[in-house]
C-alpha positions in Angstrom: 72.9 108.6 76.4 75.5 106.4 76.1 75.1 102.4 77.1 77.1 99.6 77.2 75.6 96.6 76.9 79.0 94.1 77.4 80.6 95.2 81.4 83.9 93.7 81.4 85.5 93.2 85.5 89.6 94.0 84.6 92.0 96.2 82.9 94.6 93.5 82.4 97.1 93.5 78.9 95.8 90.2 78.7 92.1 91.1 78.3 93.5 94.6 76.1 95.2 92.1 73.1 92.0 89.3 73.6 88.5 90.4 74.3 88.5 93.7 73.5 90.6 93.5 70.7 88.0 90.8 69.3 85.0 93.1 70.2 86.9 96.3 68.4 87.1 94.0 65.5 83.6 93.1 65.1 82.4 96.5 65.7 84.3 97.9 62.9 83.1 95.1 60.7 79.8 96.4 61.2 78.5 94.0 64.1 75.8 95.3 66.4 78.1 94.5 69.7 79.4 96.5 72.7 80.9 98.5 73.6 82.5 98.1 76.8 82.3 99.4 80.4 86.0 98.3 81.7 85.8 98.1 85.8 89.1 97.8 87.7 88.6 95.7 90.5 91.7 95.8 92.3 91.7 99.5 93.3 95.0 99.7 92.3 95.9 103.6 92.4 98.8 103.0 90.3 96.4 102.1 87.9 94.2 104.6 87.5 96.0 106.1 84.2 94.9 103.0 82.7 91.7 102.9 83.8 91.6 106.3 82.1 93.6 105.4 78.7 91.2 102.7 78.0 88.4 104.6 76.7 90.5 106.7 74.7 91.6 103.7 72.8 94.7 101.8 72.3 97.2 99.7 70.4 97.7 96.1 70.4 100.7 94.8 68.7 100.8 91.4 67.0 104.0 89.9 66.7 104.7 86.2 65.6 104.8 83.7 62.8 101.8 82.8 61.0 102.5 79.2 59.3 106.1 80.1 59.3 105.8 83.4 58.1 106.5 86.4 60.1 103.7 89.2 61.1 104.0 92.3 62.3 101.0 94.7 62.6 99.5 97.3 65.3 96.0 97.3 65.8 93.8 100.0 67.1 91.1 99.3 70.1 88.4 101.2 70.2 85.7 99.4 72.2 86.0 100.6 75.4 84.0 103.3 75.8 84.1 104.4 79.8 86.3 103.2 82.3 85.4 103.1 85.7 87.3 101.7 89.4 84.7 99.7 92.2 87.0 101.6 94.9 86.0 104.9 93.3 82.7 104.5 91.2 80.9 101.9 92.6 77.7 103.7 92.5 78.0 104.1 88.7 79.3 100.9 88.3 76.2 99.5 90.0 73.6 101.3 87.9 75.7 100.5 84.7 75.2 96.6 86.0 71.4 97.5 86.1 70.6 99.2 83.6 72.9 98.6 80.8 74.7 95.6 81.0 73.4 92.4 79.2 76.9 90.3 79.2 79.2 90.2 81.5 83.1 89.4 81.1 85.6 88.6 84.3 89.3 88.1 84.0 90.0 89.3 87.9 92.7 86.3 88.3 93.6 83.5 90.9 93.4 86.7 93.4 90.1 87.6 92.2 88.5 84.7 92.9 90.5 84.5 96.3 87.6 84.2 99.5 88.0 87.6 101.5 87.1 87.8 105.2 84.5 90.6 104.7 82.8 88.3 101.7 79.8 87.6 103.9 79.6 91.9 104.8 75.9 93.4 104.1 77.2 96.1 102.5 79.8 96.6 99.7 83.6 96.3 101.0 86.1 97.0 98.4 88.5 94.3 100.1 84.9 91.9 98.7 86.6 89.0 95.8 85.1 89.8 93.0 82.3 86.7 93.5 81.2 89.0 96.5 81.2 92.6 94.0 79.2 90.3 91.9 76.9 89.0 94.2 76.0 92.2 95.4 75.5 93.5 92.1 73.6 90.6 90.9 70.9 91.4 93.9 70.9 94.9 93.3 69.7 93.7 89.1 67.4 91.7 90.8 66.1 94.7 93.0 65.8 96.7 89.9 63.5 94.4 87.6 65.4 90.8 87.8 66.2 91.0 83.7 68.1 88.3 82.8 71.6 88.7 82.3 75.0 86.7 81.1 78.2 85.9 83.3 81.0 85.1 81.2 84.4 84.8 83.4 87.5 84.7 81.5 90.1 83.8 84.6 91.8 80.5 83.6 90.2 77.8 86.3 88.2 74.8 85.2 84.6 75.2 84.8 84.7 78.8 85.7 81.5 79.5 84.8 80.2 76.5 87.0 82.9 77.7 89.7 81.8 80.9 89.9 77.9 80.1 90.0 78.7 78.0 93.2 80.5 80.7 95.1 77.9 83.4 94.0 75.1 80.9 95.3 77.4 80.1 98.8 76.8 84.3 99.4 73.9 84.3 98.9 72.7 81.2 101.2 71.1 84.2 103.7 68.7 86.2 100.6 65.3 85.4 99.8 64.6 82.0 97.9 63.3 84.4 95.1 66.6 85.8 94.9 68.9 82.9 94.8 66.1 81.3 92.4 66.8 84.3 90.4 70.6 83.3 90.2 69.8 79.8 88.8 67.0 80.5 86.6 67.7 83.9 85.0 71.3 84.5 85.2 73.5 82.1 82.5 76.6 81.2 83.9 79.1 80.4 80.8 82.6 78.1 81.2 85.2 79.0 78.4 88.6 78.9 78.5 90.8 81.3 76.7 94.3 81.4 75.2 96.2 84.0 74.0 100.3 84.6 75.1 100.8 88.7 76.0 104.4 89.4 76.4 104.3 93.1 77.6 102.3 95.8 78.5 102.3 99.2 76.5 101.9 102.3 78.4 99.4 103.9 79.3 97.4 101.3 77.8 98.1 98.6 75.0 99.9 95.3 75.2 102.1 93.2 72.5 100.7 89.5 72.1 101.9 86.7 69.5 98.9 86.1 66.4 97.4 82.9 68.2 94.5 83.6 69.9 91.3 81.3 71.3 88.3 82.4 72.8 86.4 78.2 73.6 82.9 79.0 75.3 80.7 75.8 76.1 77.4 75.9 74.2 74.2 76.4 76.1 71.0 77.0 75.6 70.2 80.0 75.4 74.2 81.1 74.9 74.7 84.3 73.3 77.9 84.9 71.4 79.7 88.2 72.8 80.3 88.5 68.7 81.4 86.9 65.5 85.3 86.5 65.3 87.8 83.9 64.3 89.4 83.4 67.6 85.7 82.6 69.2 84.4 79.4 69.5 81.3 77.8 70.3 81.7 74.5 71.3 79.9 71.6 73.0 82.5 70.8 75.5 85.4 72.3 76.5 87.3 68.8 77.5 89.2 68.4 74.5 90.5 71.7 74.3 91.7 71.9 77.9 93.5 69.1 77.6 95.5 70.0 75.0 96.4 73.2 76.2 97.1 71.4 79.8 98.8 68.5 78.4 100.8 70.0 75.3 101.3 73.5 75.6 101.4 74.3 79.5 103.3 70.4 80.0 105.8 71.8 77.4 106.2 74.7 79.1 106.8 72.8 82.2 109.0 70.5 80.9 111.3 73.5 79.6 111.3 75.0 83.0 112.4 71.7 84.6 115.3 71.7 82.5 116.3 75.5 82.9 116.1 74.5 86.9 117.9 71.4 87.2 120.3 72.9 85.2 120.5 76.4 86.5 120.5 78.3 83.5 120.3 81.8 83.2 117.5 84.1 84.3 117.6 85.7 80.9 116.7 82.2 79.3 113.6 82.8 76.7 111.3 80.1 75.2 112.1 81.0 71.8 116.1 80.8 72.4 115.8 76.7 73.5 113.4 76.6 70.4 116.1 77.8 68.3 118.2 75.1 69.3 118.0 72.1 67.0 119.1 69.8 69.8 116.6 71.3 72.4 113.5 71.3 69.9 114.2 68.0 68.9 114.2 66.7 72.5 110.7 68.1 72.9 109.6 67.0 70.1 110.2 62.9 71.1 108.4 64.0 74.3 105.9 64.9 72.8 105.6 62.0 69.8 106.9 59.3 72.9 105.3 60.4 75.9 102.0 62.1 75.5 101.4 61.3 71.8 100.0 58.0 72.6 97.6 58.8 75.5 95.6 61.5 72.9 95.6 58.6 70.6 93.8 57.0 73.1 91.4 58.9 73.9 90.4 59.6 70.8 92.5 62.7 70.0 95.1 61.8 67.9 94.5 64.2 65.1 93.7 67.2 67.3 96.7 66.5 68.8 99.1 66.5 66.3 97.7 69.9 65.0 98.1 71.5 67.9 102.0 70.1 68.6 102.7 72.0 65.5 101.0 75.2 66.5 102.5 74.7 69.9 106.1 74.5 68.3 105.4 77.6 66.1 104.4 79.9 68.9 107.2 78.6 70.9 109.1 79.7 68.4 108.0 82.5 67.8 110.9 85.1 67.2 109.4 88.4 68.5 108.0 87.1 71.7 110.4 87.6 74.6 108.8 84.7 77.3 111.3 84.3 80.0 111.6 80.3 81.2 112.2 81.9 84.6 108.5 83.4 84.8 107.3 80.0 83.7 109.3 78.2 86.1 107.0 79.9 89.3 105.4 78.0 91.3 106.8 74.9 89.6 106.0 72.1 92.5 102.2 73.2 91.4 102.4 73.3 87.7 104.1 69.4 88.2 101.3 68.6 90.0 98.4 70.1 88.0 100.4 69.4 84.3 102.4 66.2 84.5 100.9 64.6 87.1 97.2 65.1 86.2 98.9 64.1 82.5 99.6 60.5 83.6 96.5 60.5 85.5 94.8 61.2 82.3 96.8 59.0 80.0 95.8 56.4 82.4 92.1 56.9 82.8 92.0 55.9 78.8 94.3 52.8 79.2 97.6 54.4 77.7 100.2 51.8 78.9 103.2 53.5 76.8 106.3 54.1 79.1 106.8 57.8 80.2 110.1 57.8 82.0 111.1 61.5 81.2 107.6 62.8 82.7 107.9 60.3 85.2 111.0 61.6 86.3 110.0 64.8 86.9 106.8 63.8 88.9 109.2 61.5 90.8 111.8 64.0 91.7 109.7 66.8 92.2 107.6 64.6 95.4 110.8 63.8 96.5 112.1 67.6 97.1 108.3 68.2 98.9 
C-alpha cells in the first residue's frame, strides 16, 4: 500500500523547483524520505492537469551563473507520488493526514493565509483558508489516535510557523481543552523561511529557477529535518537571514523598481538588463556599500553581509533569468514600507547614524504620494 509520510498543501512552480526538487534529490541519494502527497488547495479547475502531472514526475530547469560561471541542467522530480485537490478529494486527503502523514509542508500564499468568512463553519467549506483545512484536519488526527505530527509552512510571512500556530489555536477556541492541548503539546509548529527565484512555469508541470536555492528552518527541540540537502539549513534563529534577504536582496529589488517608476521605463525592463549596465550596477552597488553596509556592520553582520551583496549581484545578473522590474514594481507603496522603511528602522535600532539620503528619498516621496 502506498504511504506518504511528507503531505505538502500546493502545487505552485515555486514549491516544483524547491521542496520537491530537494526531496527528489535525497531520495535518489538513497535517503529514507518521502514521498509526497501534493494537495491543491485552491480548487482551481484549470489546474487540475497539474495536479495530475505531478505524480508522473517532472523537470526543473536550472539556469544561472554559479561563481560566474554559467549552468545549465534539467533535473527530473520524482517525489510526488499522488496528487490530490481538497475541492475534490477531501475524504482521501483527510485519511492521508491521519494515517500517513508525519510532516507537513504549506506554501498556500498571502491568499492562503487570508481569514474566510466560513473559517469558523463546523464542517469542511472549501472557501475554509487553509489555517481552517488545517484545523479541521488536525482534529480529525486527533480523533484518530492524536500521533504527533510536524507543520512546516513554507509561505514567505515572518514567523510562519508561530503565525500559523496562533490562527490554528483562534479556530479552535470552541473544541475540547484536550484538543487544543493537543495542538500545543503534540503538534511542532516550525518557522523557516525560504528562497529560491522561479521565473516560469513548464507545462503541464515543471518550472525554470536560477541555481541559488535556501531552505533556513529554526532549530527546535524535537525538529526533524524533512532531509539532508545543501540548500537546507538548520539554524538557531532565523533573524539574520531575514534580514539580509529583506534588507539586501528584496531592498535591491525595490530600489530598482523605484527607478524603472520614476523614470517610466519600459514594461519589458528585466533585472538582468540594468545589471548589465556598468553605470546601473555600479549605482547599486554604493547603495549598498553607503547606505545599508554600515547598519549590518552594526549589528554585528558585516561579513554575512558582504557575502551575500555578492551573491545578490550574481543572481541579479543572472543571464538566463528573465525577471521583469515591472512584476517587482507591484504593490510598491507596501514593499517601501516593509523593505526601506523597516530598513532604517532597523539600522536604527542598532545605532547606525550613517546618512541614507537615496533610501530616504524614496521613503520620503513615497508617504508623500499616500
Amino acid at each position: 500500500m502506498l504511504k506518504t509520510p511528507i503531505l505538502q498543501f500546493g502545487t505552485s512552480r515555486f514549491l516544483q523547483a524547491h521542496a520537491d526538487l530537494f526531496l527528489s534529490e535525497a531520495r535518489a541519494g538513497g535517503q529514507d524520505v518521502g514521498p509526497v502527497t501534493v494537495v491543491q488547495t485552491s480548487g482551481d479547475p484549470t489546474r487540475v492537469g497539474r495536479v495530475q502531472a505531478l505524480s508522473k514526475g517532472f523537470p526543473v530547469r536550472i539556469e544561472g551563473l554559479v561563481d560566474g560561471a554559467p549552468v545549465q541542467e534539467i533535473k527530473q522530480v520524482t517525489s510526488i507520488a499522488r496528487g490530490l485537490s481538497t475541492a475534490t478529494d477531501w475524504a482521501t486527503v483527510t485519511r492521508v493526514f491521519v494515517e500517513e502523514a508525519e510532516i507537513v509542508l504549506s506554501n498556500t500564499g498571502d491568499a492562503g493565509f487570508a481569514p474566510s468568512a466560513v473559517d469558523a463553519g463546523e464542517v469542511f467549506d472549501q472557501a475554509m483558508s487553509f489555517p481552517a483545512k488545517l484545523c479541521h484536519l488536525l482534529r480529525a488526527r486527533f480523533e484518530g489516535g492524536a500521533r504527533p505530527i510536524q507543520i512546516m509552512p513554507m509561505e514567505l510571512i515572518a514567523n510562519n510557523g508561530a503565525v500559523l500556530k496562533k490562527r490554528v489555536l483562534e479556530l479552535a477556541q470552541a473544541d475540547t481543552s484536550a484538543f487544543r492541548a493537543y495542538l500545543e503539546r503534540d503538534v511542532l509548529w516550525v518557522n523557516a523561511l525560504v528562497d529560491r527565484i522561479v521565473s516560469q512555469p513548464l507545462e503541464p508541470a515543471g518550472a525554470v529557477a536560477e541555481p541559488y536555492a535556501l531552505w533556513a528552518i529554526e532549530a527546535q527541540p524535537g525538529l526533524a529535518s524533512p532531509c539532508a540537502h545543501p540548500a537546507v539549513q538548520i539554524v538557531p534563529s532565523l533573524a539574520e537571514i531575514e534580514a539580509l534577504k529583506l534588507f539586501v536582496l528584496n531592498l535591491g529589488h525595490t530600489v530598482l523598481a523605484d527607478r524603472w517608476l520614476r523614470e517610466a521605463r519600459g514594461a519589458g525592463v528585466l533585472v538582468r538588463h540594468v545589471m548589465s549596465d556598468p553605470a546601473e550596477r555600479d549605482r547599486l552597488l554604493a547603495l549598498y556599500s553607503d547606505e545599508v553596509r554600515p547598519a549590518f556592520v552594526a549589528a554585528g553582520q558585516g561579513q554575512a553581509f558582504e557575502t551575500y551583496v555578492e551573491t545578490t549581484l550574481e543572481r541579479f545578473g543572472n543571464p538566463f533569468l528573465d525577471h521583469a522590474i515591472a512584476d517587482i514594481a507591484q504593490n510598491h507603496a507596501q514593499k517601501v514600507a516593509r523593505r526601506i522603511a523597516a530598513f532604517l528602522d532597523f539600522a536604527a535600532r542598532h545605532g547606525d547614524i550613517a546618512p541614507k539620503p537615496r533610501l530616504s528619498e524614496i521613503v520620503a516621496r513615497q508617504k508623500e504620494a499616500a
